[in-house]
C-alpha positions as CSV (number, residue, x, y, z in Angstrom):
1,X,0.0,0.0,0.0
2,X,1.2,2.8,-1.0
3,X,1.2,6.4,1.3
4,X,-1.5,7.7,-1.3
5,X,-3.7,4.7,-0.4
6,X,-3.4,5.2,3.3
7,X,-7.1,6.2,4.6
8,X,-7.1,6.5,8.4
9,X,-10.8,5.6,9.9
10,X,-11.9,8.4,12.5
11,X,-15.0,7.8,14.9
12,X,-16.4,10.6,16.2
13,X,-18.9,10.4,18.7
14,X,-21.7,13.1,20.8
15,X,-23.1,13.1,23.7
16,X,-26.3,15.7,24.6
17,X,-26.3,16.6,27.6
18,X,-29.9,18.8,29.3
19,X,-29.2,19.2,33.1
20,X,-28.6,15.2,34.1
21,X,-30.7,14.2,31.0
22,X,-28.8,12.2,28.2
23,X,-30.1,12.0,25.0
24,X,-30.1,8.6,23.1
25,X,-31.2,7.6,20.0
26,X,-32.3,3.9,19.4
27,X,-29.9,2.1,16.4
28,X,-31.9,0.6,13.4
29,X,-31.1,-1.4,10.9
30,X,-27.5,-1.6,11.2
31,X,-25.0,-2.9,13.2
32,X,-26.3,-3.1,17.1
33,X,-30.4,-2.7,15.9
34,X,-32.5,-2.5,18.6
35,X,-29.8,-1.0,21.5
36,X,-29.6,2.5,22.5
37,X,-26.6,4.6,21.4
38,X,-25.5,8.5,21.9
39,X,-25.0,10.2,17.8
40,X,-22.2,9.1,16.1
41,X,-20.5,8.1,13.3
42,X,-17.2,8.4,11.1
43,X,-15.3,11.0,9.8
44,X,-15.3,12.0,6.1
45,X,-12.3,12.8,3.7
46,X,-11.6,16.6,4.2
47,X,-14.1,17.1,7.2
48,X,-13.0,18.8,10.5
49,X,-14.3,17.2,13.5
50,X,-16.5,19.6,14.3
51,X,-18.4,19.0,10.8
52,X,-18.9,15.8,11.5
53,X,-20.1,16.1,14.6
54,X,-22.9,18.5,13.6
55,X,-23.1,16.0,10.2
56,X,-24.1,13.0,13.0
């Protein structure tokens, strides 16, 4: 593999947070369907962090 091949995988995850409320959002039709998870997801070619968060 060359160094123009090399595509590092981010994960970027966020947690809402209202007073000691959380919020969750429940997973379908994917990988963990039917469990509860905070917003998430992964990062994009040329995205800033921040972009994705508000993306997820």
């Amino acid at each position: 593999m060359t160094n123009d091949q090399i595509r590092p995988q981010v994960g970027v995850g966020v947690v809402f947070l209202q007073g000691s409320r959380v919020f969750l959002a429940k997973r379908h039709g994917s990988l963990g369907e039917d469990t509860w998870a905070s917003a998430g997801g992964h990062l994009e070619m040329g995205e800033t962090l921040e972009e994705c968060a508000r993306r997820e």
